[in-house]
BATOR-201839 format. One line per 3 residues: number of its first residue (from 0); for each residue x, z, y of C-alpha. Coordinates in steps of 0.02 Angstrom, whole numbers, plus 32768, in hexadecimal, padded with zeros to 4 digits. Example, Ala and Ser with C-alpha at 12.3 -4.5 7.8 and 13.67 -1.06 7.14 Angstrom:
2
0) 8267 8186 7F1F  82AC 8165 7FCB
END
This chain:
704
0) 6A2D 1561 BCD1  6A2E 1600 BD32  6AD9 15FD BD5D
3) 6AC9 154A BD9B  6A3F 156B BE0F  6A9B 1622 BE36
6) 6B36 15A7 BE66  6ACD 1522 BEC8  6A8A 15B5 BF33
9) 6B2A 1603 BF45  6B68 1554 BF86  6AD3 153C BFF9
12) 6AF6 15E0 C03D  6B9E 15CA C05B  6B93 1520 C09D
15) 6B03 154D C122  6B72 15E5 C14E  6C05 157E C183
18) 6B8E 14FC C1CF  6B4D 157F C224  6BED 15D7 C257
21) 6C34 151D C293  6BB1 150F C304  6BC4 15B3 C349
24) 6C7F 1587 C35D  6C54 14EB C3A6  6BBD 154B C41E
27) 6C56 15CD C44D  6CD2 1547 C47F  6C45 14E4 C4D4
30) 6C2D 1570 C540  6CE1 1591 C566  6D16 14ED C592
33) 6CDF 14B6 C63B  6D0E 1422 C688  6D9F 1442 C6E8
36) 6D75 1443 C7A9  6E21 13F5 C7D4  6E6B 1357 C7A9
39) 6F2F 1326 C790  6F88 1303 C82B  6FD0 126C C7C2
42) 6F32 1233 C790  6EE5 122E C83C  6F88 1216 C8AD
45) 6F7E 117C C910  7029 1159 C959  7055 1131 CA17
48) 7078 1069 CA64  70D2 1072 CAFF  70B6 0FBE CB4C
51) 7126 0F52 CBDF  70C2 0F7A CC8F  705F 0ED1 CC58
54) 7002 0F40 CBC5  7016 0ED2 CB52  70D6 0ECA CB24
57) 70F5 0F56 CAA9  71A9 0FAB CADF  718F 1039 CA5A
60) 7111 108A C9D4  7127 1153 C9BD  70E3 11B0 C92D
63) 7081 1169 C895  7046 10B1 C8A5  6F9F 10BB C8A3
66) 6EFD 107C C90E  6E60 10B4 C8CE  6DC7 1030 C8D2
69) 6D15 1047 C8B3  6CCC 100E C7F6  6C60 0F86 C85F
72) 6D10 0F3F C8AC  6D50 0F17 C7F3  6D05 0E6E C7B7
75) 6C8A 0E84 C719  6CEF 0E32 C6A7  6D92 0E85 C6CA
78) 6D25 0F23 C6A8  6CE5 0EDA C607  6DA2 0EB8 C5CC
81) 6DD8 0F5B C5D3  6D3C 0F9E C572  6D52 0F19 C4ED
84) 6E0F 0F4F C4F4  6DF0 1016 C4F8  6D39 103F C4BC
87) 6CC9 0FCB C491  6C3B 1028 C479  6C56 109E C513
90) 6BC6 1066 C55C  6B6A 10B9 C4D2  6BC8 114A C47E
93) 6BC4 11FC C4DB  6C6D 1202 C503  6CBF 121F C46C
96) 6CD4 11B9 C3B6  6CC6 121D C319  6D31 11A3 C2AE
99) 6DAB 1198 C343  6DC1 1257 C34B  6DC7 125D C287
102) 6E57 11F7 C296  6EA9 122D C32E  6E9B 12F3 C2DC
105) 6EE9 12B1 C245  6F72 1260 C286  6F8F 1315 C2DA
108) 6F92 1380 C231  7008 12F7 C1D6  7068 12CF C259
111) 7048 120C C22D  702D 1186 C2C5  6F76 1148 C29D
114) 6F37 10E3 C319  6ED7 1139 C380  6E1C 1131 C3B9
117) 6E03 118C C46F  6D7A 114A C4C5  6D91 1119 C573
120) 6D31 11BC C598  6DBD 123C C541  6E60 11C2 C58A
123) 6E0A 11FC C62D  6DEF 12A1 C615  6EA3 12B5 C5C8
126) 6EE1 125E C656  6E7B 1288 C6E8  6E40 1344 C6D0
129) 6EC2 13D7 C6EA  6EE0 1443 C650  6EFC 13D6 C5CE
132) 6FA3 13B7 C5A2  6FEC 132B C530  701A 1386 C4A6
135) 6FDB 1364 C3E3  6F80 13F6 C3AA  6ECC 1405 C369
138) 6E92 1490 C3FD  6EC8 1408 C482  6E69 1384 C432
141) 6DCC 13F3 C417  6DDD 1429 C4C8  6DE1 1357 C4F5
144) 6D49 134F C483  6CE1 13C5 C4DE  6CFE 1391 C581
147) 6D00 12E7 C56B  6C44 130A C515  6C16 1369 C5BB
150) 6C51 12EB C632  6BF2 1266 C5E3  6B50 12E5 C5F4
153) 6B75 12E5 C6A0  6BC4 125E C6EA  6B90 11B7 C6E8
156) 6BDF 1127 C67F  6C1C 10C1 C715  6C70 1162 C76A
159) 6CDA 117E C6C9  6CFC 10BF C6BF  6D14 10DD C78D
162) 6D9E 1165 C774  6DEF 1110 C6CF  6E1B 1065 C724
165) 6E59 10CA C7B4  6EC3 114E C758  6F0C 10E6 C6C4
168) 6FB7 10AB C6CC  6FEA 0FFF C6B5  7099 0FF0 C6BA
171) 710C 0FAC C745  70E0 104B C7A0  702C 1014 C7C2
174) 6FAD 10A1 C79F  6F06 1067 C7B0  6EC1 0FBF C79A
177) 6ED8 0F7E C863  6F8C 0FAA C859  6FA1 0F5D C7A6
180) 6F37 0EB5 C7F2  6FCD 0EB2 C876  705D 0ED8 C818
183) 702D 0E48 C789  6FE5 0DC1 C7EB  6FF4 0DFD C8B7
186) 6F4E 0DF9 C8B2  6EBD 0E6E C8F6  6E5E 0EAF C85C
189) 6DBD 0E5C C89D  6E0E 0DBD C87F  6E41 0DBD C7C2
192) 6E10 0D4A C735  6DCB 0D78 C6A0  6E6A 0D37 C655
195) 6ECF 0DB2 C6C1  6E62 0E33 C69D  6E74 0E26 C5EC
198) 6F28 0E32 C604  6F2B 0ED1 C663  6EB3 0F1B C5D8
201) 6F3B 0EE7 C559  6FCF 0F47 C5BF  6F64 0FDD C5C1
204) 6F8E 1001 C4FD  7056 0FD2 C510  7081 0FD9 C5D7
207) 712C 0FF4 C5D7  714D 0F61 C550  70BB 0EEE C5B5
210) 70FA 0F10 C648  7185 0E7B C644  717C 0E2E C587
213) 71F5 0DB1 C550  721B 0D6B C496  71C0 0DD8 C41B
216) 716B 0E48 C49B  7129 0DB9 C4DB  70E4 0D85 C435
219) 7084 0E1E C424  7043 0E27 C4D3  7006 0D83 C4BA
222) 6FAF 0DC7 C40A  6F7A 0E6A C46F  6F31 0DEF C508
225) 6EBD 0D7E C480  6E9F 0E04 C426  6E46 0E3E C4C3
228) 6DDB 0DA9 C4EA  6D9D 0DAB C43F  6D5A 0E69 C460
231) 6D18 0E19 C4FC  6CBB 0D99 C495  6C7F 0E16 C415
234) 6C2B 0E8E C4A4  6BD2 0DEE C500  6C52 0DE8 C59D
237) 6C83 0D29 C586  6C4C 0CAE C500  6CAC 0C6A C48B
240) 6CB6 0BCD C4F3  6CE7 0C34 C586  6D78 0C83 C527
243) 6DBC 0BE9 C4CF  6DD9 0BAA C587  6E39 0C3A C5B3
246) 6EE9 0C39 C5C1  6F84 0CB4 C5B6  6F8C 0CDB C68C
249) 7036 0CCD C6C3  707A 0D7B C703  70E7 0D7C C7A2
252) 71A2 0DB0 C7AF  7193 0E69 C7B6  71CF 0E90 C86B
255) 7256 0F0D C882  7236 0FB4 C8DC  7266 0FB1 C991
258) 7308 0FDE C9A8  7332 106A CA09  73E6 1018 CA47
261) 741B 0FD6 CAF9  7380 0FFD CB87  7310 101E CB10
264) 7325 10CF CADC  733C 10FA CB81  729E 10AA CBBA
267) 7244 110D CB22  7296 11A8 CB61  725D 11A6 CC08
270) 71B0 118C CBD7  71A5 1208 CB5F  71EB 128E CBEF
273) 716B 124F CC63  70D8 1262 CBD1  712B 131A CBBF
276) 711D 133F CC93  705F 1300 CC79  7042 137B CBFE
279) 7055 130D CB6E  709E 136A CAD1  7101 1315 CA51
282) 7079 1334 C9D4  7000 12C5 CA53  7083 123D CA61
285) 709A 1235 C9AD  7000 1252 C96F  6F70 1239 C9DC
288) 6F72 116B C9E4  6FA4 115C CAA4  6FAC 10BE CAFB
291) 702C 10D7 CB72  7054 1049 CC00  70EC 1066 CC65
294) 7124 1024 CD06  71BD 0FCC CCB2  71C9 0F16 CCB5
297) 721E 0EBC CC29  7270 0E2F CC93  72C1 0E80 CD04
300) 730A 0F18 CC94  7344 0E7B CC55  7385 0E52 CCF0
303) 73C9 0EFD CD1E  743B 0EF3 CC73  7468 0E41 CC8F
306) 74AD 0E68 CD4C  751A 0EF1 CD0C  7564 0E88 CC91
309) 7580 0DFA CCDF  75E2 0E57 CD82  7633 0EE1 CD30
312) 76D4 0E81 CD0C  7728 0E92 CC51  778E 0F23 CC34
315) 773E 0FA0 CC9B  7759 103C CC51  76D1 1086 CBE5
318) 76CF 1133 CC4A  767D 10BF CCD1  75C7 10D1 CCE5
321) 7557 1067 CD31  749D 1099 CD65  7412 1027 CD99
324) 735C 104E CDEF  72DD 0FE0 CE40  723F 102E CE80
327) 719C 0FDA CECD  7195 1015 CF75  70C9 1008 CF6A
330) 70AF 108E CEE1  7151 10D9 CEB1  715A 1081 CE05
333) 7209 1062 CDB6  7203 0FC1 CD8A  72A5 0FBC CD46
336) 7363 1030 CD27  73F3 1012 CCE4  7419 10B8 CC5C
339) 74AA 1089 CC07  74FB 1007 CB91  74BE 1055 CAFB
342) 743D 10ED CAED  7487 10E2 CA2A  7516 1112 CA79
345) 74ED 117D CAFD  744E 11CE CB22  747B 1201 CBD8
348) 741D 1186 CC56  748C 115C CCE5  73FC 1133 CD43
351) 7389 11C4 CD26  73FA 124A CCD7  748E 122E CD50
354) 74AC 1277 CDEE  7552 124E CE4A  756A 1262 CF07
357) 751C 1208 CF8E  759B 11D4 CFF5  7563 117B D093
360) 74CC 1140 D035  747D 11D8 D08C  74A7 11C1 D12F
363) 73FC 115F D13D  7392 120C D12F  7414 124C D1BC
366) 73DA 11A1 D216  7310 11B7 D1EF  7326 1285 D222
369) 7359 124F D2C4  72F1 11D4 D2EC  726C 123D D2B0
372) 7299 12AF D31B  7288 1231 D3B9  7340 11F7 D3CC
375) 7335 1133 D3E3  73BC 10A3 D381  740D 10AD D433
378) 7447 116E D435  74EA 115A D43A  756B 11E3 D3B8
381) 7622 11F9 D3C0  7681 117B D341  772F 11B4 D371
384) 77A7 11EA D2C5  77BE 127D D2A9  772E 12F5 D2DC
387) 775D 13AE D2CF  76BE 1415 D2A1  76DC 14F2 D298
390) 77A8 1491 D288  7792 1431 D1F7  77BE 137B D224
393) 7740 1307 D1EC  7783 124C D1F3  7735 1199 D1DD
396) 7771 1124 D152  7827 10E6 D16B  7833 1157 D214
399) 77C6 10E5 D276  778A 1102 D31A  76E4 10B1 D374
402) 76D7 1109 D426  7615 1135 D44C  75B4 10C4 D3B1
405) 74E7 10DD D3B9  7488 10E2 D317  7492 1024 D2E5
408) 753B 1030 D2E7  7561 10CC D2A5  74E7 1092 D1FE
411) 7534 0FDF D1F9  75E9 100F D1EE  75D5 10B8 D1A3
414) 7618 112F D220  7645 11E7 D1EC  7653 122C D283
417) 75B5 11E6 D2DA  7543 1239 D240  75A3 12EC D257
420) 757A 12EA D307  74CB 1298 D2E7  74B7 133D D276
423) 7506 13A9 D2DF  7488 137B D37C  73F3 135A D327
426) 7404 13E5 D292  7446 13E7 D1EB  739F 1435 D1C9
429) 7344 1396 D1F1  73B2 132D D186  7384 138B D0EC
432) 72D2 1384 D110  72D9 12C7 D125  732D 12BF D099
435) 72B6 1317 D022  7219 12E1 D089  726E 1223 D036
438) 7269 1265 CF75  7312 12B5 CF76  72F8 135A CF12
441) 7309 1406 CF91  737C 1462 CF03  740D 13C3 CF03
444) 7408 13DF CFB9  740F 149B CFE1  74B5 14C3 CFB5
447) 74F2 1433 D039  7490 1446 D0CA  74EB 14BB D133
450) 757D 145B D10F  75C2 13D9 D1B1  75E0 1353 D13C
453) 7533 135C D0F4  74FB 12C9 D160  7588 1268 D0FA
456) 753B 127A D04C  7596 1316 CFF3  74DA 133A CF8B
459) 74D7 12E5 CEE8  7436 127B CEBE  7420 1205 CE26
462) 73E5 1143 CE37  732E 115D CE2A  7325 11C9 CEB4
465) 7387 1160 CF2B  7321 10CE CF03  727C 1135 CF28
468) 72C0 1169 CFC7  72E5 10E0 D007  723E 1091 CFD7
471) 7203 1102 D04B  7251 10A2 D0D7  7217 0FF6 D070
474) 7164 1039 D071  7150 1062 D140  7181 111E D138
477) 7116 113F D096  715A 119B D006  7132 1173 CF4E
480) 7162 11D9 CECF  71CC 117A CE43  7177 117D CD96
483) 718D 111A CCF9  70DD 1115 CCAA  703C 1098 CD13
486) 6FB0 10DD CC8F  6F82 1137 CBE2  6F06 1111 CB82
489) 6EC9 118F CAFC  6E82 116F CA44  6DA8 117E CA93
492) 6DE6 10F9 CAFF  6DEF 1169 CBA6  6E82 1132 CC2A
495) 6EC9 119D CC93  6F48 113C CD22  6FCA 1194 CD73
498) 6F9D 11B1 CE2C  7000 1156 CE99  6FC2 118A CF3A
501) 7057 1187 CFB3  7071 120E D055  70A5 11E3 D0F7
504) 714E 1246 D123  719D 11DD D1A4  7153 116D D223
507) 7146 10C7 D230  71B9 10BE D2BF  7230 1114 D26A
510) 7240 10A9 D1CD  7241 100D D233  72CE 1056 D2A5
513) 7326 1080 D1FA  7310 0FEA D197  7359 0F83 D242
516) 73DD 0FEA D248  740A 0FC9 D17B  73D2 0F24 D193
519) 7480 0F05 D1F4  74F5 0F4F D161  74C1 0EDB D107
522) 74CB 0E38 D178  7561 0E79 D1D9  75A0 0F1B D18B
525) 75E5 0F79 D0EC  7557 0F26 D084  7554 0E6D D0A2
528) 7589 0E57 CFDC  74DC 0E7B CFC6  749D 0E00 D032
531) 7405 0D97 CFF4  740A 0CF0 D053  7341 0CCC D044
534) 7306 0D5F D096  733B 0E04 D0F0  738E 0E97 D0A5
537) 73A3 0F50 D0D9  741B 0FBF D093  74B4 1032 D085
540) 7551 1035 D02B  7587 10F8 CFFB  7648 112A CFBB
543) 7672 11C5 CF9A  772C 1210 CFBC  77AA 11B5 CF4A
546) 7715 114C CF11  76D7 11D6 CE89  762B 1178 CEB0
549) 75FB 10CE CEFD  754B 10B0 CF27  74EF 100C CF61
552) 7426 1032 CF96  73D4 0FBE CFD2  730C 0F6E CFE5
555) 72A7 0EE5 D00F  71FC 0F02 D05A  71C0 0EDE CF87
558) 7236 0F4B CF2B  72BB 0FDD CF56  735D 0FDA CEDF
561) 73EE 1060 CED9  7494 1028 CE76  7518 10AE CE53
564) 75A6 10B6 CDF3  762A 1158 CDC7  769D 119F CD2E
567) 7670 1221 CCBA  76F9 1274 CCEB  76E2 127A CDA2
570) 7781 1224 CDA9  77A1 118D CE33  7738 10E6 CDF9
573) 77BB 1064 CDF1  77A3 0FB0 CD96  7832 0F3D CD64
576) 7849 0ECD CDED  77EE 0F24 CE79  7843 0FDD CE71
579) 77C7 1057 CEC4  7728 1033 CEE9  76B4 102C CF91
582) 75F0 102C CF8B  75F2 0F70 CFE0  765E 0F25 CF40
585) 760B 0F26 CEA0  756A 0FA2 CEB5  7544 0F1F CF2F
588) 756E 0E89 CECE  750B 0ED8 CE2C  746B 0EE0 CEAF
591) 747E 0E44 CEF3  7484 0E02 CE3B  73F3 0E69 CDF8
594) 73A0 0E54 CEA6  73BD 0D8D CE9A  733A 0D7E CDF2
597) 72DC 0E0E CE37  7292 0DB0 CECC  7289 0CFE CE8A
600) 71E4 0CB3 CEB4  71AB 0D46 CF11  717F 0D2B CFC3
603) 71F0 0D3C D04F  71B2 0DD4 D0BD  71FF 0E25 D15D
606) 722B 0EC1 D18F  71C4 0F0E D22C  7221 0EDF D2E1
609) 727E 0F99 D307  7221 0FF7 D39C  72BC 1044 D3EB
612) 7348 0FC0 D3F0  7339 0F25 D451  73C7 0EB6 D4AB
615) 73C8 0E79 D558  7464 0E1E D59B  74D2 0E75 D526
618) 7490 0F2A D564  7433 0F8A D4C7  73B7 100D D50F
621) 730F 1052 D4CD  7275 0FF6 D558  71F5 105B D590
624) 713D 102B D558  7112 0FCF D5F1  71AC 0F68 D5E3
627) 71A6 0EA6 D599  71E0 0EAA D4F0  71E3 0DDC D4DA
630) 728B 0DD5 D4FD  72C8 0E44 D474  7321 0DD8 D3D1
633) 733E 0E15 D33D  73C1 0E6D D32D  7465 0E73 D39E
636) 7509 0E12 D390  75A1 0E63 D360  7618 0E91 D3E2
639) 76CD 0EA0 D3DA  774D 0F14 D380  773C 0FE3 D3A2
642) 77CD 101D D416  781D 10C7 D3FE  77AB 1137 D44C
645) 774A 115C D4ED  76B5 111F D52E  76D6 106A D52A
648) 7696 1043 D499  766B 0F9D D435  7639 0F91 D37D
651) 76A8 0F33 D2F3  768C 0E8D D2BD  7638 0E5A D22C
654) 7681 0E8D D18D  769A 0E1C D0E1  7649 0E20 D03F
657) 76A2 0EB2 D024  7649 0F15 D09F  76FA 0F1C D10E
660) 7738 0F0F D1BB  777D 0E60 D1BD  7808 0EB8 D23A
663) 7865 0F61 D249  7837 0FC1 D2ED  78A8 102F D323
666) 7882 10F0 D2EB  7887 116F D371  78E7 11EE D2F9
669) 7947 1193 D279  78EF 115A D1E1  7916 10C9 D146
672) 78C0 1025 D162  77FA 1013 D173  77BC 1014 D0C8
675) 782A 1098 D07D  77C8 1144 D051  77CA 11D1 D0DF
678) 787C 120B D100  7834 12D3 D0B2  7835 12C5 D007
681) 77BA 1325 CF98  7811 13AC CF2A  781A 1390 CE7C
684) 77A0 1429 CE63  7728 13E2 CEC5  76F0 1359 CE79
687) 764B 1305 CE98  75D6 1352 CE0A  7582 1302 CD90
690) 74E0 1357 CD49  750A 1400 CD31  759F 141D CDA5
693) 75B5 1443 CE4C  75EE 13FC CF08  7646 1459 CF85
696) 75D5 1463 D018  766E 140C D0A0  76BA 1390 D057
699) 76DB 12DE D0B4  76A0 123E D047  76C2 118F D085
702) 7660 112D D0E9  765E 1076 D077
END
């Protein structure tokens, strides 16, 4: 009897000990496991869209795809099907289940698969807390236990349910319910069925196998998807009437991720460098759930690819590069480039990354520094071939000489020698400043600018920046930086817009007197390939020596567009059929073609009436204020062929859709045949550079 009793107490003892000593254990790791204070950046990451310049055409997502909604945004019984699906009673329980955790801490110490029995309140804190990794073992799961007990103490039930529906993930890619409702039925989340609902509670348990079932995974989704509206039935979230009307919802094609191939990478790119300049990390982009609207719009990239294609003829050789950029003359936004044919295949934008020589392109900051400086269209420069400058002979294309040619003539047939002694009157210094006070960069120009031949376009500049400087002339004389991105929009819903605030640098005057005087290469000049026959056009074809690079920039008062195209190699561009290359062939032909889509169904607009050039009885001369001005036209007729030198001078006639003299005048010093590059070749080590080479600072380029 006494050793019974002796036993008992023994027993009693022992078992109060280690009841006592369990809650101790369970006091101790109470106190030393807090909830963590930071989350998962997986758990919480909301990924980047990057929309069209119409913010609603999606042109890329970045990072995780995920949106995060409040608990009031999901409808009440899509709710209800994941709690029938996950945790039926989690309304009720404290965040844990006893019998669940029996089985899940079984399954641990055998190492069999028992179905597990997480709340919704421990898949969160597993999933959403940092700390707690996914490994079996029985301290992880006691360290689940105890926080998932202290965040149902003090957090409410719909903030867990909150953070669950926006941290799960439910296959496809889609973490969180909103991106789930989208990437299942393209549908916001506020918008599900109950029948849909029910279906994303079934992927939760099997994602990857939910995610597109067909044959027997279908089956058991189907089995997993009823099994689900019964649960709903059971907690009181439909009746049974209710769920024998539901059906099995009909899941959309799974769309593909948006390739990164042709324009589109190096649309993404772009973006993601002007995000960077903005002080944008990666992390941000990736993470932060950014709603990025650029400037880009999707029909005419279109359009920029298609005129490329359709005018670069077949069998032009792949070392030929083509770059593309149209800028708004209003704000500076690129509308639309040309990077590449394949960013797959080459990450290098030709339109961004590239930067080839100017060639005569940039004699119109020469033009704009002088009449900046007061010189009128009618200052007449000498157009003879050659010009010696400190010895060095300095010709015009094909040898040609033009006697005394003023500004509208020296711009509208591209003459060397006029620009060298424009710069050498007016200051080289003045044509740099012009140049940069346009967009052009100071550091592409300094090595260049004490050079004679700088008026003629030795500095190297890339597509994007002759398109934004020559907006400037589009725009009245205001400048407008070139940028990519209209608008971002962070995750608390707060926008910031990119500031588009343009600054005067050249007067209106002078861009009128400027765009007049481009206006004429195109109608009667190098550039009348470009020629749009529904409204006016200024521009300027550019050639470098031996055709290295061959430019067409050109505008409308609505949009300013820059074409280029050059070898990797530096080497002469030369197609099959046309040999080497001039500015007014295809550059001009791939504007006209982009240009053509570009401006259908805008409005015709003009160009201002130029304030120093006027014609009376065949004389050209600048009036004086008091002077009439209703007898001025337009522009002036062309006159006839250039002699060989001396004062009496006349201009060419109008060249053909190649941008050519129709006739040969006679050169004062020898020469090939007008059209032909400048008779002083460029040595082979001094090549026009690309990106991280150099020019030499004297080197002749053509005048096409």
């Amino acid at each position: 009897m006494w050793p019974r009793r002796r036993f008992l107490r023994i027993a009693l003892i022992g078992f109060g000990a280690a009841a006592v000593a369990a809650i101790g254990a369970f006091a101790v790791i109470w106190v030393l496991t807090p909830i963590p204070d930071t989350t998962q950046e997986l758990a919480t990451a909301q990924g980047s869209v990057i929309y069209y310049r119409d913010g609603k055409t999606v042109l890329a997502n970045r990072g995780v795809d995920r949106k995060n909604v409040p608990l009031s945004a999901v409808p009440k019984a899509v709710r209800e099907a994941v709690i029938a699906a996950e945790n039926r009673t989690f309304y009720q329980d404290q965040g844990v289940s006893l019998s669940g955790t029996a089985r899940a801490m079984w399954s641990t110490l055998t190492g069999n698969q028992i179905q597990g029995g997480s709340t919704i309140t421990q898949q969160l804190v597993r999933n959403y807390y940092s700390g707690l990794s996914q490994e079996r073992s029985i301290m992880r799961k006691l360290k689940e236990i105890m926080i998932s007990l202290k965040v149902d103490r003090s957090k409410s039930k719909d903030w867990v349910l909150e953070q669950y529906l926006n941290t799960i993930y439910f296959g496809r890619g889609a973490h969180g319910i909103q991106a789930a409702a989208q990437a299942y039925f393209r549908v916001d989340v506020g918008k599900l069925t109950p029948a849909q609902g029910a279906y994303l509670a079934a992927v939760i348990q099997q994602p990857s196998n939910f995610a597109n079932p067909t044959g027997a995974m279908l089956t058991a989704a189907q089995a997993r998807w009823k099994s689900v509206v019964d649960g709903m039935v059971k907690i009181n979230a439909v009746t049974a009437g209710q769920a024998a009307q539901m059906t099995f919802p009909e899941l959309k094609k799974q769309k593909k991720p948006l390739s990164l191939s042709g324009q589109n990478g190096y649309m993404l790119a772009q973006v993601v460098n002007e995000l960077n300049r903005m002080g944008y990390s990666d992390e941000d982009i990736f993470q932060d759930g950014l709603k990025v609207t650029t400037t880009f719009d999707k029909k005419l990239m279109t359009a920029a690819s298609d005129a490329v294609a359709e005018v670069l003829p077949e069998g032009t050789p792949k070392k030929v590069r083509a770059g593309l950029a149209a800028v708004d003359p209003s704000n500076g936004e690129v509308v639309a480039f040309y990077g590449g044919r394949d960013y797959a295949q080459s990450e290098w934008n030709s339109a961004f990354d590239a930067k080839v020589q100017a060639g005569s392109t940039f004699k119109a900051y020469a033009l704009a520094a002088a009449l900046q400086d007061g010189v009128p269209l009618t200052q007449r420069y000498y157009g003879n071939s050659p010009m010696y400058v400190n010895g060095a002979a300095i010709p015009n294309s094909g040898g040609s000489s033009y006697g005394s040619v003023n500004l509208v003539q020296a711009t509208q047939y591209s003459v060397n020698t006029a620009f060298v002694d424009l710069g050498q009157q007016i200051g080289l210094d003045k044509i740099a400043e012009a140049a940069e006070a346009a967009g052009i960069p100071a550091d592409q120009l300094a090595q260049h600018r004490k050079a004679a031949t700088f008026p003629l376009g030795v500095a190297s500049v890339s597509a994007v920046q002759q398109a934004g400087a020559y907006a400037t002339f589009a725009s009245g004389g205001v400048h407008h930086d070139p940028h990519v991105i209209r608008s971002v929009t962070d995750a608390s819903g707060k926008t910031r817009k990119t500031d588009t605030t343009g600054r005067r640098v050249f007067t209106e005057d002078t861009a009128a007197d400027a765009t007049y005087a481009m206006e004429q290469v195109v109608t009667s000049g190098t550039g009348t390939g470009a020629r749009l026959y529904d409204r006016p056009v200024a521009g300027k074809t550019g050639t470098t020596d031996a055709s290295a690079a061959v430019w067409f920039n050109g505008f409308t008062p609505q949009l300013s567009v820059a074409v280029d195209m050059f070898r990797d190699d530096n080497l002469p561009v030369t197609i099959p059929g046309y040999g080497e290359l001039y500015g007014g062939t295809l550059p001009a032909q791939i504007w006209k073609a982009f240009m053509t889509t570009a401006m259908e169904g805008k409005p015709v607009k003009e160009f201002p009436d130029p304030v120093s050039y006027y014609r009376w009885d065949n004389d050209y001369y600048r009036p004086t204020d008091d002077e009439e001005r209703e007898f001025a036209s337009d522009e002036p007729s062309p006159d006839p062929s250039p002699t060989a030198g001396g004062d009496d001078w006349n201009t060419p006639p109008p060249g053909d859709d190649g941008g050519q003299p129709e006739t040969t005048p006679p050169p004062s010093d020898g020469g090939g045949p007008d059209g032909e590059p400048p008779v002083t070749e460029e040595p082979d080590d001094q090549q026009p550079d690309l990106p991280d080479e150099n020019n030499p600072p004297d080197v002749p380029v053509g005048t096409r």
